[in-house]
C-alpha positions in Angstrom: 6.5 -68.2 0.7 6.9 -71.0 -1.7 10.3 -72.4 -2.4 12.1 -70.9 -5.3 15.2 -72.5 -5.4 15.9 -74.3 -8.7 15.0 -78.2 -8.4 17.1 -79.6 -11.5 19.1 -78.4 -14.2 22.9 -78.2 -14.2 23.5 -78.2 -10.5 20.7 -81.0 -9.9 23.1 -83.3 -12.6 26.0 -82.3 -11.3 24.8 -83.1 -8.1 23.5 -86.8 -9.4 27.2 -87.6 -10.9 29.1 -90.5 -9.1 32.9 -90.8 -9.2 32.3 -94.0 -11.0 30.1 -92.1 -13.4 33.4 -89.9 -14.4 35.9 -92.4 -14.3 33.7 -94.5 -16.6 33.4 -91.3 -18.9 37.1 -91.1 -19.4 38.4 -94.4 -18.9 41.4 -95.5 -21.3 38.9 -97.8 -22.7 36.6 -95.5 -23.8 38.5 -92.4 -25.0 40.3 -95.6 -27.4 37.1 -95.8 -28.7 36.1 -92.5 -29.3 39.7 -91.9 -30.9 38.8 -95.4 -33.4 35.4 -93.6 -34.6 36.8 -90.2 -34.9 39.8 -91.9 -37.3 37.0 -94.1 -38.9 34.8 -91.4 -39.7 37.7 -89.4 -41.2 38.8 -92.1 -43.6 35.5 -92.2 -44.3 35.3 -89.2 -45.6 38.5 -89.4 -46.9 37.8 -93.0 -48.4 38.7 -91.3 -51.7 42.0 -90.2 -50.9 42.9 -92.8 -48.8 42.4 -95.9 -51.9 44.6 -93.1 -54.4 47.4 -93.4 -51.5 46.9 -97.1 -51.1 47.0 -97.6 -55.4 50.2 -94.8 -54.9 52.0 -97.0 -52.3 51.7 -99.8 -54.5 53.0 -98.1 -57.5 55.9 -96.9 -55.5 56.6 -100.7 -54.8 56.6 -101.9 -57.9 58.7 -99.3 -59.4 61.5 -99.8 -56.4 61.1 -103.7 -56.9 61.0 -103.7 -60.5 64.3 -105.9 -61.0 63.0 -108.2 -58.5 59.5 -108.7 -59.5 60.3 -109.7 -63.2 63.2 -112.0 -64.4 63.1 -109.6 -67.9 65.6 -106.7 -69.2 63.4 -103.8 -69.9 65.2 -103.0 -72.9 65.8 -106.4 -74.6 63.5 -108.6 -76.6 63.5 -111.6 -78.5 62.0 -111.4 -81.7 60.4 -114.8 -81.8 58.5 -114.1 -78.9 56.8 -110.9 -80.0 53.4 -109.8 -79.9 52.5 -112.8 -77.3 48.9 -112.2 -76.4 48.4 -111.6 -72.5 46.8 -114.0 -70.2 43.3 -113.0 -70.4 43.8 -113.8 -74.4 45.4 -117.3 -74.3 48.9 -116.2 -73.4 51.0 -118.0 -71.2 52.1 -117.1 -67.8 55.5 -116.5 -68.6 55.0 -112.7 -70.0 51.0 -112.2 -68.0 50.3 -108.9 -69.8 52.2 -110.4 -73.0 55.1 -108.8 -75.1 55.6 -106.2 -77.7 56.1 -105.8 -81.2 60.0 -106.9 -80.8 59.4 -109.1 -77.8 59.7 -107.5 -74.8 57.8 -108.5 -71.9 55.0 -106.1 -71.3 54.9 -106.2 -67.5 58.6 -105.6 -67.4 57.8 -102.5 -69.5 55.0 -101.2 -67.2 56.9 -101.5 -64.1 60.2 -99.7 -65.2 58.0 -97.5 -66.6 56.7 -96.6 -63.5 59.4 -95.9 -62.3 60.5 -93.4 -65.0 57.6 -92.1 -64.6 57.8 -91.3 -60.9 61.1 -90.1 -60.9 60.9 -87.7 -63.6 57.6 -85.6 -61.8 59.1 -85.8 -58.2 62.7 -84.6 -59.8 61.1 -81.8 -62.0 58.3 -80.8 -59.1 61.6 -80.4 -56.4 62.9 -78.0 -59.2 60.2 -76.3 -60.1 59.1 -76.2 -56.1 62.4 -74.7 -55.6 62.5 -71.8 -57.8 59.0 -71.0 -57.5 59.3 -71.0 -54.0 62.6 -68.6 -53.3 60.7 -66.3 -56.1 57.6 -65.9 -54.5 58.9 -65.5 -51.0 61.2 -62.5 -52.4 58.4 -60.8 -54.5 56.0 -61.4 -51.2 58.4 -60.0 -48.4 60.4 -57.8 -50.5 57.4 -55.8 -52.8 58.0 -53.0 -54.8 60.2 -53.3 -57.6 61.1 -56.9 -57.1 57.6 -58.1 -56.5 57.2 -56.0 -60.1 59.7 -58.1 -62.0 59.3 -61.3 -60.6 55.3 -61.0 -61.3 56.1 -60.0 -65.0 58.1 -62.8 -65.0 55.3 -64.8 -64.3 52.4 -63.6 -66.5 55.0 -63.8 -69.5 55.1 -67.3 -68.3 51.8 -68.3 -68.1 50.8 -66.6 -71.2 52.7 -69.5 -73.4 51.2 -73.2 -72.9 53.1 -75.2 -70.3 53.6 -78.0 -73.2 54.2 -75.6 -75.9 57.1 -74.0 -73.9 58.0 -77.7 -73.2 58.2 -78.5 -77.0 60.2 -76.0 -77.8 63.0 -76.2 -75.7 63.3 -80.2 -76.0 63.1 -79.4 -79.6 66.7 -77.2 -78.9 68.3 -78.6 -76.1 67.3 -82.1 -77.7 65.7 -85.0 -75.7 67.4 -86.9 -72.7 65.7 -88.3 -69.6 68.0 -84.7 -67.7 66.5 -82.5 -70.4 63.0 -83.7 -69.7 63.3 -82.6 -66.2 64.9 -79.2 -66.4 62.3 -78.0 -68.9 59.7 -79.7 -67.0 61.1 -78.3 -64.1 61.8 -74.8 -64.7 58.4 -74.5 -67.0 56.2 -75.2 -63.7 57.4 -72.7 -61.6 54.8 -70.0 -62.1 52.0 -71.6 -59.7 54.2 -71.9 -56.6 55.5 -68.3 -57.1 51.7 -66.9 -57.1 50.4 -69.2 -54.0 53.6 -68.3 -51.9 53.5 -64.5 -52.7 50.2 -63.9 -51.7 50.8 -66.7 -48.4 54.1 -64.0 -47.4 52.0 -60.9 -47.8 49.8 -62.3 -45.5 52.0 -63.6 -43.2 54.1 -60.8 -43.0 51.6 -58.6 -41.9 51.3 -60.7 -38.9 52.1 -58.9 -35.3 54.7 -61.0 -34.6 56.3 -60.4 -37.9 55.9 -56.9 -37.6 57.7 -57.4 -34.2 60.7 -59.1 -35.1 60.9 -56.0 -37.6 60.9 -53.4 -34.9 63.5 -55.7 -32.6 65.7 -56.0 -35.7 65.7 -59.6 -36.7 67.1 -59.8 -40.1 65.0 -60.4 -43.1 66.9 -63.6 -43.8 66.3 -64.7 -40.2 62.3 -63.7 -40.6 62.0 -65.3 -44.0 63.7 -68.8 -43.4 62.6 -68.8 -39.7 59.2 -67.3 -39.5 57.4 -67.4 -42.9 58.9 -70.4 -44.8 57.4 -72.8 -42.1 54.1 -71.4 -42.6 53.8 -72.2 -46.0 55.0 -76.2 -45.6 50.9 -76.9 -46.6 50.1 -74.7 -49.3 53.5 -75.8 -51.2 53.1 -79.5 -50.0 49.5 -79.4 -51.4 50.3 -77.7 -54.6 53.7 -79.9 -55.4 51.2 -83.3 -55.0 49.2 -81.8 -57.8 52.3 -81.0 -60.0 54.0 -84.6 -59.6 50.7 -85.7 -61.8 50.6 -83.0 -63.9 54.3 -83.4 -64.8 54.1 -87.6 -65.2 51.1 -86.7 -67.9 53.5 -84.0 -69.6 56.4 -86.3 -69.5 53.7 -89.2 -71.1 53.1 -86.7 -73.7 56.3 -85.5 -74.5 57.2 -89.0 -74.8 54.2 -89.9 -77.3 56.3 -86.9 -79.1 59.3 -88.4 -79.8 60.5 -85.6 -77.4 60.4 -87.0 -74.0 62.7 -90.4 -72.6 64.1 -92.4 -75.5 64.1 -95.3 -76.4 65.1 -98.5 -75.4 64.5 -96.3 -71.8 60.7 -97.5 -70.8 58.1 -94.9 -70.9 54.5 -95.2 -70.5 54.1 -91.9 -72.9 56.6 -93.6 -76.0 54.7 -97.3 -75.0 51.8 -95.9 -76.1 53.7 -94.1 -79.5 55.0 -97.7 -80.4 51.3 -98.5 -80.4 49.5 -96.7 -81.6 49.0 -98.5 -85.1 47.4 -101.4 -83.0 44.3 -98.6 -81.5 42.0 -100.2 -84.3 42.9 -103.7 -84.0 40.5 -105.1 -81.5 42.6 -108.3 -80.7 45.7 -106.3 -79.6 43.9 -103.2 -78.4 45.6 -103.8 -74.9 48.9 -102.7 -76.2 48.1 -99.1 -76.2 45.6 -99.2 -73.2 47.7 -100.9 -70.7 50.3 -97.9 -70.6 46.9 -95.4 -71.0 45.1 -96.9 -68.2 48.8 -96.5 -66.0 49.0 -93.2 -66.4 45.3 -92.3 -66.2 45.6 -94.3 -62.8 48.5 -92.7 -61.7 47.9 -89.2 -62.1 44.1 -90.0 -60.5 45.5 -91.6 -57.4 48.2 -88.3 -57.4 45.3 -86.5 -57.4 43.0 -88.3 -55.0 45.9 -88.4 -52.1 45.9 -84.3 -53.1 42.7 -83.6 -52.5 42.8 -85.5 -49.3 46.2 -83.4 -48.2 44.1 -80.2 -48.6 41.0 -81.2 -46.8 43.2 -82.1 -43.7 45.8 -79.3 -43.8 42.8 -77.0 -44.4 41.7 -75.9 -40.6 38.0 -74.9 -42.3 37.7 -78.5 -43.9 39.6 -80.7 -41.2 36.8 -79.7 -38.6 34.3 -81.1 -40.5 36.1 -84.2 -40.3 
Protein backbone atom coordinates (compact mmCIF):
# COMPACT_ATOMS: atom_id res chain seq x y z
CA UNK A 1 0.00 0.00 0.00
CA UNK A 2 1.31 3.40 -0.65
CA UNK A 3 2.50 5.56 2.10
CA UNK A 4 -0.04 7.98 3.50
CA UNK A 5 1.55 9.53 6.10
CA UNK A 6 1.62 13.40 5.73
CA UNK A 7 5.12 14.54 4.17
CA UNK A 8 5.04 18.44 5.17
CA UNK A 9 2.83 20.82 6.74
CA UNK A 10 3.01 21.78 10.42
CA UNK A 11 4.85 18.80 11.83
CA UNK A 12 7.31 18.67 8.72
CA UNK A 13 8.19 22.71 9.90
CA UNK A 14 8.19 21.93 13.15
CA UNK A 15 10.32 19.20 12.54
CA UNK A 16 12.82 21.62 10.32
CA UNK A 17 13.17 24.32 13.34
CA UNK A 18 16.66 24.53 14.91
CA UNK A 19 17.16 25.88 18.52
CA UNK A 20 19.11 28.64 16.82
CA UNK A 21 16.13 29.15 14.68
CA UNK A 22 14.06 30.02 18.01
CA UNK A 23 16.47 31.75 19.89
CA UNK A 24 17.02 34.03 16.95
CA UNK A 25 13.13 34.53 16.79
CA UNK A 26 13.01 35.88 20.27
CA UNK A 27 16.19 37.29 20.87
CA UNK A 28 16.29 40.68 23.01
CA UNK A 29 17.45 42.17 19.92
CA UNK A 30 14.72 41.47 17.93
CA UNK A 31 11.60 41.67 20.12
CA UNK A 32 13.36 45.56 20.66
CA UNK A 33 12.72 45.95 17.29
CA UNK A 34 9.47 44.66 16.86
CA UNK A 35 8.40 46.82 20.11
CA UNK A 36 10.19 50.21 17.94
CA UNK A 37 7.82 49.51 14.81
CA UNK A 38 4.85 48.65 16.85
CA UNK A 39 5.39 52.31 18.76
CA UNK A 40 6.37 53.77 15.37
CA UNK A 41 3.47 52.77 13.64
CA UNK A 42 1.16 53.95 16.43
CA UNK A 43 2.53 57.48 16.50
CA UNK A 44 1.97 57.19 13.15
CA UNK A 45 -1.26 56.86 13.26
CA UNK A 46 -1.46 59.03 16.00
CA UNK A 47 0.93 61.71 14.29
CA UNK A 48 -2.00 64.06 14.75
CA UNK A 49 -2.37 63.77 18.31
CA UNK A 50 0.97 63.38 19.08
CA UNK A 51 2.20 67.20 17.31
CA UNK A 52 -1.25 68.76 19.48
CA UNK A 53 0.60 67.25 22.67
CA UNK A 54 4.03 68.40 21.58
CA UNK A 55 2.44 72.32 20.65
CA UNK A 56 0.50 71.57 24.38
CA UNK A 57 3.75 70.77 26.18
CA UNK A 58 5.19 73.83 24.80
CA UNK A 59 2.31 76.00 25.78
CA UNK A 60 2.51 74.59 29.23
CA UNK A 61 6.20 75.82 29.33
CA UNK A 62 5.80 79.01 28.34
CA UNK A 63 2.94 79.74 30.56
CA UNK A 64 5.04 78.19 33.82
CA UNK A 65 8.16 80.24 32.53
CA UNK A 66 6.49 83.26 31.69
CA UNK A 67 8.45 85.61 34.28
CA UNK A 68 11.53 84.08 33.10
CA UNK A 69 11.22 84.16 29.39
CA UNK A 70 10.38 88.03 29.21
CA UNK A 71 12.11 90.92 31.22
CA UNK A 72 8.34 92.79 30.85
CA UNK A 73 5.35 93.37 33.55
CA UNK A 74 2.28 92.01 31.87
CA UNK A 75 0.31 94.76 33.10
CA UNK A 76 2.53 97.85 32.61
CA UNK A 77 3.32 99.88 29.59
CA UNK A 78 5.11 102.81 28.60
CA UNK A 79 3.25 105.00 26.46
CA UNK A 80 6.02 106.15 24.28
CA UNK A 81 6.75 102.79 23.17
CA UNK A 82 3.17 101.86 21.94
CA UNK A 83 2.03 100.36 18.93
CA UNK A 84 5.82 99.12 18.08
CA UNK A 85 5.40 97.15 14.97
CA UNK A 86 6.71 93.40 15.45
CA UNK A 87 9.80 91.97 13.92
CA UNK A 88 8.52 90.73 10.75
CA UNK A 89 7.43 94.64 10.21
CA UNK A 90 10.63 96.53 10.99
CA UNK A 91 10.37 96.28 14.79
CA UNK A 92 13.12 95.80 16.93
CA UNK A 93 14.04 92.84 18.82
CA UNK A 94 13.40 94.24 22.03
CA UNK A 95 9.37 93.62 22.07
CA UNK A 96 9.57 90.51 18.77
CA UNK A 97 5.80 90.46 18.38
CA UNK A 98 5.74 94.38 19.14
CA UNK A 99 3.51 96.30 21.79
CA UNK A 100 0.09 97.52 22.28
CA UNK A 101 -1.88 100.43 22.11
CA UNK A 102 -0.39 101.75 25.62
CA UNK A 103 2.85 99.97 25.34
CA UNK A 104 2.94 96.80 26.58
CA UNK A 105 5.04 94.24 25.16
CA UNK A 106 2.98 91.78 23.08
CA UNK A 107 4.83 88.57 23.80
CA UNK A 108 4.64 89.35 27.53
CA UNK A 109 0.94 89.53 26.88
CA UNK A 110 0.64 86.23 25.00
CA UNK A 111 2.54 84.27 27.39
CA UNK A 112 0.64 85.32 30.72
CA UNK A 113 -2.09 84.91 28.73
CA UNK A 114 -1.53 81.52 28.37
CA UNK A 115 -1.32 80.94 31.38
CA UNK A 116 -4.77 82.50 32.30
CA UNK A 117 -5.93 80.80 29.84
CA UNK A 118 -4.88 77.34 31.01
CA UNK A 119 -5.57 77.73 34.46
CA UNK A 120 -8.98 78.93 34.18
CA UNK A 121 -10.29 75.56 31.80
CA UNK A 122 -8.33 73.02 34.01
CA UNK A 123 -9.85 74.86 37.29
CA UNK A 124 -13.40 75.04 35.85
CA UNK A 125 -13.12 71.38 34.04
CA UNK A 126 -12.00 69.82 37.84
CA UNK A 127 -15.31 71.56 38.99
CA UNK A 128 -17.46 70.79 36.52
CA UNK A 129 -15.74 67.04 36.36
CA UNK A 130 -16.54 66.86 40.00
CA UNK A 131 -20.08 67.57 40.10
CA UNK A 132 -20.90 65.95 37.06
CA UNK A 133 -19.21 63.05 38.10
CA UNK A 134 -20.75 62.33 41.83
CA UNK A 135 -24.21 63.17 39.94
CA UNK A 136 -24.06 60.73 37.35
CA UNK A 137 -22.66 57.91 39.44
CA UNK A 138 -25.79 58.53 41.92
CA UNK A 139 -28.52 58.79 39.17
CA UNK A 140 -26.65 55.50 37.48
CA UNK A 141 -26.35 53.19 40.65
CA UNK A 142 -29.06 54.59 42.54
CA UNK A 143 -32.14 54.90 39.63
CA UNK A 144 -35.53 55.50 40.30
CA UNK A 145 -36.45 58.61 41.76
CA UNK A 146 -32.93 60.05 41.99
CA UNK A 147 -31.92 59.10 38.57
CA UNK A 148 -35.42 61.12 37.84
CA UNK A 149 -34.34 64.30 39.38
CA UNK A 150 -30.92 64.38 38.61
CA UNK A 151 -31.83 63.79 34.73
CA UNK A 152 -34.32 66.73 34.91
CA UNK A 153 -31.74 68.50 36.28
CA UNK A 154 -29.94 67.95 33.31
CA UNK A 155 -32.21 68.51 30.35
CA UNK A 156 -33.26 71.91 32.11
CA UNK A 157 -29.61 72.46 31.77
CA UNK A 158 -28.85 71.72 28.39
CA UNK A 159 -31.94 73.33 27.13
CA UNK A 160 -30.28 77.09 27.88
CA UNK A 161 -26.92 77.83 25.82
CA UNK A 162 -23.86 77.00 27.76
CA UNK A 163 -22.65 80.82 27.07
CA UNK A 164 -25.97 82.24 27.53
CA UNK A 165 -26.22 80.69 31.06
CA UNK A 166 -22.54 81.95 31.39
CA UNK A 167 -23.68 85.59 30.53
CA UNK A 168 -26.05 85.76 32.82
CA UNK A 169 -24.67 84.89 35.84
CA UNK A 170 -21.33 86.97 35.34
CA UNK A 171 -23.77 89.63 34.46
CA UNK A 172 -25.05 89.10 38.58
CA UNK A 173 -22.36 87.79 40.35
CA UNK A 174 -20.07 90.34 38.35
CA UNK A 175 -16.74 89.52 36.68
CA UNK A 176 -13.51 88.27 38.55
CA UNK A 177 -10.91 85.71 37.34
CA UNK A 178 -13.05 83.18 40.64
CA UNK A 179 -16.39 84.04 39.07
CA UNK A 180 -15.23 83.04 35.66
CA UNK A 181 -14.53 79.60 36.95
CA UNK A 182 -17.53 78.79 39.08
CA UNK A 183 -19.95 79.65 36.32
CA UNK A 184 -17.71 78.03 33.87
CA UNK A 185 -17.46 75.31 36.12
CA UNK A 186 -20.77 74.51 37.38
CA UNK A 187 -22.40 75.35 33.77
CA UNK A 188 -20.36 72.26 32.22
CA UNK A 189 -21.55 69.74 34.33
CA UNK A 190 -24.33 68.23 32.24
CA UNK A 191 -22.04 66.04 29.81
CA UNK A 192 -20.12 64.21 32.50
CA UNK A 193 -23.40 63.39 34.30
CA UNK A 194 -24.90 61.74 30.99
CA UNK A 195 -21.55 59.72 29.90
CA UNK A 196 -21.13 58.46 33.63
CA UNK A 197 -24.80 57.44 34.17
CA UNK A 198 -25.10 55.34 31.30
CA UNK A 199 -21.08 53.92 32.04
CA UNK A 200 -22.69 52.87 36.01
CA UNK A 201 -25.78 51.28 34.54
CA UNK A 202 -23.60 49.23 32.62
CA UNK A 203 -21.25 48.47 34.95
CA UNK A 204 -23.39 47.74 37.57
CA UNK A 205 -25.04 45.12 35.91
CA UNK A 206 -21.81 43.36 35.79
CA UNK A 207 -21.60 39.71 37.74
CA UNK A 208 -19.24 40.77 39.88
CA UNK A 209 -21.19 43.77 40.89
CA UNK A 210 -24.09 41.90 41.25
CA UNK A 211 -21.97 39.76 43.61
CA UNK A 212 -20.60 42.13 45.86
CA UNK A 213 -24.54 42.92 46.25
CA UNK A 214 -25.53 39.45 47.29
CA UNK A 215 -22.15 39.29 49.86
CA UNK A 216 -23.25 42.72 51.17
CA UNK A 217 -20.59 45.12 50.25
CA UNK A 218 -21.89 48.45 50.79
CA UNK A 219 -22.98 50.75 48.04
CA UNK A 220 -20.33 53.26 49.09
CA UNK A 221 -17.66 50.55 49.03
CA UNK A 222 -19.07 49.23 45.37
CA UNK A 223 -19.33 52.81 43.96
CA UNK A 224 -15.79 54.29 45.04
CA UNK A 225 -14.14 50.74 44.76
CA UNK A 226 -15.66 49.02 41.86
CA UNK A 227 -17.32 51.43 39.38
CA UNK A 228 -15.50 54.76 39.80
CA UNK A 229 -12.20 53.10 38.42
CA UNK A 230 -13.89 51.96 35.47
CA UNK A 231 -14.84 55.20 34.28
CA UNK A 232 -11.11 56.93 34.77
CA UNK A 233 -11.26 56.89 30.43
CA UNK A 234 -14.52 57.98 29.52
CA UNK A 235 -14.19 61.00 32.17
CA UNK A 236 -10.39 61.53 31.30
CA UNK A 237 -11.48 61.67 27.62
CA UNK A 238 -14.34 63.88 27.97
CA UNK A 239 -12.54 66.49 30.63
CA UNK A 240 -9.57 66.92 27.63
CA UNK A 241 -12.41 68.07 25.40
CA UNK A 242 -13.85 70.52 28.10
CA UNK A 243 -10.39 72.27 29.02
CA UNK A 244 -10.73 73.58 25.19
CA UNK A 245 -14.16 74.21 25.19
CA UNK A 246 -13.88 76.22 28.46
CA UNK A 247 -10.46 78.35 27.31
CA UNK A 248 -12.69 79.38 24.04
CA UNK A 249 -15.71 80.33 26.58
CA UNK A 250 -13.42 82.08 28.88
CA UNK A 251 -11.89 83.98 25.39
CA UNK A 252 -15.34 84.89 24.70
CA UNK A 253 -16.49 85.97 27.88
CA UNK A 254 -13.50 87.98 27.99
CA UNK A 255 -14.12 89.72 24.35
CA UNK A 256 -17.45 90.56 26.57
CA UNK A 257 -16.24 92.66 28.96
CA UNK A 258 -17.46 89.69 31.20
CA UNK A 259 -14.56 87.36 31.59
CA UNK A 260 -10.82 88.33 33.33
CA UNK A 261 -10.28 92.05 33.69
CA UNK A 262 -8.11 94.10 32.93
CA UNK A 263 -4.80 94.89 33.44
CA UNK A 264 -5.05 90.68 34.07
CA UNK A 265 -3.84 89.27 30.40
CA UNK A 266 -6.40 87.56 28.46
CA UNK A 267 -6.27 86.28 25.03
CA UNK A 268 -10.26 86.75 24.78
CA UNK A 269 -10.03 90.86 26.15
CA UNK A 270 -6.56 91.11 23.81
CA UNK A 271 -8.48 90.58 21.13
CA UNK A 272 -11.57 93.28 22.53
CA UNK A 273 -8.73 95.95 22.85
CA UNK A 274 -8.29 95.21 19.20
CA UNK A 275 -10.62 94.95 17.54
CA UNK A 276 -10.68 98.63 15.96
CA UNK A 277 -7.31 97.62 14.33
CA UNK A 278 -9.25 94.21 12.27
CA UNK A 279 -9.38 96.61 9.07
CA UNK A 280 -6.07 98.17 9.30
CA UNK A 281 -3.90 96.01 7.27
CA UNK A 282 -0.57 97.27 8.78
CA UNK A 283 -1.53 96.40 12.43
CA UNK A 284 -3.86 93.47 11.53
CA UNK A 285 -1.47 91.21 13.81
CA UNK A 286 -2.79 92.87 16.91
CA UNK A 287 -5.99 91.01 16.84
CA UNK A 288 -4.73 87.81 15.15
CA UNK A 289 -1.89 87.02 17.28
CA UNK A 290 -4.22 86.40 20.44
CA UNK A 291 -6.91 84.67 17.64
CA UNK A 292 -4.38 82.35 16.24
CA UNK A 293 -3.44 81.35 20.24
CA UNK A 294 -6.47 80.37 21.02
CA UNK A 295 -7.47 78.71 17.78
CA UNK A 296 -4.04 76.76 18.35
CA UNK A 297 -4.71 75.93 21.72
CA UNK A 298 -8.10 74.59 21.73
CA UNK A 299 -6.85 72.52 18.32
CA UNK A 300 -3.89 70.98 19.95
CA UNK A 301 -6.57 70.26 23.28
CA UNK A 302 -8.39 68.67 20.78
CA UNK A 303 -5.86 66.78 18.81
CA UNK A 304 -4.21 65.15 22.16
CA UNK A 305 -8.29 64.24 22.75
CA UNK A 306 -8.83 62.50 20.02
CA UNK A 307 -5.67 60.63 20.43
CA UNK A 308 -6.71 59.74 24.28
CA UNK A 309 -9.88 58.07 22.89
CA UNK A 310 -8.33 56.07 20.10
CA UNK A 311 -5.91 54.52 22.69
CA UNK A 312 -8.22 54.02 25.70
CA UNK A 313 -10.73 52.72 23.14
CA UNK A 314 -9.97 48.66 23.16
CA UNK A 315 -12.04 48.62 19.43
CA UNK A 316 -9.59 51.49 18.09
CA UNK A 317 -6.23 50.70 20.04
CA UNK A 318 -6.14 47.24 18.16
CA UNK A 319 -5.94 48.74 15.07
CA UNK A 320 -3.08 50.40 16.18
Amino acid sequence: MPDRRPQGGFMASVGSTTPEMVESAFSPQRTRRRTLRSVLKAAWKLRMSVAGGLVLLILIAIAIAAPILTPYSPEEGRIANRLQPPVWQGGSWSHPLGTDGIGRDYATRLAYGARVALTVGLLATLLSGAIGIALGVLAGFFGGRIDAVISTLVNIMMTFPFILLALAVISVLGASFLNVVIVLGVGAWPIYTRVVKFEVERIKSLDYIQAGHVLGVSNLRLMTRHILPNLVNAIIVIGTVQVARLIISEAFLSFLGLGIQPPTPSWGYMLQESQAFMFSWSDLWLPTLPGLAIFITALSINFVGDGLRDVMDPHQRAAL
